[in-house]
C-alpha positions as CSV (number, residue, x, y, z in Angstrom):
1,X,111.8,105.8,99.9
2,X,110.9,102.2,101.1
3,X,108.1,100.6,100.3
4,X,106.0,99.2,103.6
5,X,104.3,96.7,103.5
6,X,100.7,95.5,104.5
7,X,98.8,92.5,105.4
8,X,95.3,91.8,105.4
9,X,93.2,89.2,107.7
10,X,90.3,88.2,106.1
11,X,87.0,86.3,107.0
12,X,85.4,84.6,103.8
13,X,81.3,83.8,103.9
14,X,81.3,80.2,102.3
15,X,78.2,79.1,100.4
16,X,77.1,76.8,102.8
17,X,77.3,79.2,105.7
18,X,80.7,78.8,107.5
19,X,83.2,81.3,107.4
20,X,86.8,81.0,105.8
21,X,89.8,83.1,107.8
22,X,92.9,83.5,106.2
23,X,96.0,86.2,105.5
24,X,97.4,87.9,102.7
25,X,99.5,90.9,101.5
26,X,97.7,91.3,98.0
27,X,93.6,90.7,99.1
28,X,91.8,91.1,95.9
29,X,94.2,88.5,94.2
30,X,93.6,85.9,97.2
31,X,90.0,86.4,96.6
32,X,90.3,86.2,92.8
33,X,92.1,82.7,94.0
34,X,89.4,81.6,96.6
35,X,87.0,81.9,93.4
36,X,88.9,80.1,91.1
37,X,89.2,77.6,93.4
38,X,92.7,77.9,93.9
39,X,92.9,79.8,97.2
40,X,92.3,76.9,99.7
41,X,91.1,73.4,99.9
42,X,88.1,74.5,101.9
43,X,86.9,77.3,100.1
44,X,87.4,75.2,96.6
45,X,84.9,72.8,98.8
46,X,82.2,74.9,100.1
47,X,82.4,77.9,97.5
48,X,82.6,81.4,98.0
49,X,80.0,83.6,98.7
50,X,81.4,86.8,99.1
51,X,84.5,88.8,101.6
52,X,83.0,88.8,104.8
53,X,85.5,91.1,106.7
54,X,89.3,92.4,106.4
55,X,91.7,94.7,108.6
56,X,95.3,95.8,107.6
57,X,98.1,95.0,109.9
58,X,101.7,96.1,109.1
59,X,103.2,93.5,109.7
60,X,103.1,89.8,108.7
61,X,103.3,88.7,112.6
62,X,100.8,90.9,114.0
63,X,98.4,89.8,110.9
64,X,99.6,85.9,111.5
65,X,98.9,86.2,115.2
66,X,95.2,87.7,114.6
67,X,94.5,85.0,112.0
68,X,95.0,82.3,114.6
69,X,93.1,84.0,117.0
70,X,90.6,84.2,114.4
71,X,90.5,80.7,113.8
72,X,90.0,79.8,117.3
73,X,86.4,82.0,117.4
74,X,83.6,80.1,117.6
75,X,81.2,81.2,114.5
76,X,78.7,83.4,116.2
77,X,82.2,85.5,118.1
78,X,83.3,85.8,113.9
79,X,79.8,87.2,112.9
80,X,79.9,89.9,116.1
81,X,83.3,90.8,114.2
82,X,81.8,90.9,111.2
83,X,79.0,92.8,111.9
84,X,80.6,95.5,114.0
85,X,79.4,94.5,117.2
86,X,82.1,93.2,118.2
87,X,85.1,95.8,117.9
88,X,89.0,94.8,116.8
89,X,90.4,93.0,119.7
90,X,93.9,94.3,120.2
């Protein structure tokens, strides 16, 4: 039986209030990595507060895809996803 992967899209709440989107196959080692200051530039500079949001994709260019358009969200359209109000665009 082969294995299938799974990627996750993730929205990290900074300390200073802006949000952190990124990608990964193995999420509780990226965060473990955003902590340590490891995981990004930005996140080693504002800090991490805590994992905002994640959804599985499987596949890494469906995940990649959503993480750009992620990106491209101005910060109130990421809290609406965060918070539910908004639901998975796809």
């Amino acid at each position: 039986m082969q294995n299938k992967w799974h990627w996750y899209v993730y929205i990290i709440e900074c300390l200073d209030g802006t949000y952190y989107t990124g990608m990964t196959w193995n999420i509780s080692n990226r965060l473990d990595q955003h902590i340590s200051k490891l995981g990004s530039k930005y996140t080693a500079k504002h800090g991490v507060k805590k994992l905002a949001y994640y959804e599985e994709h499987d596949n890494l260019e469906n995940a990649r895809m959503r993480e750009i358009q992620i990106k491209d969200w101005s910060q109130s359209k990421k809290l609406k996803l965060i918070s539910g109000e908004w639901k998975k665009e796809w």
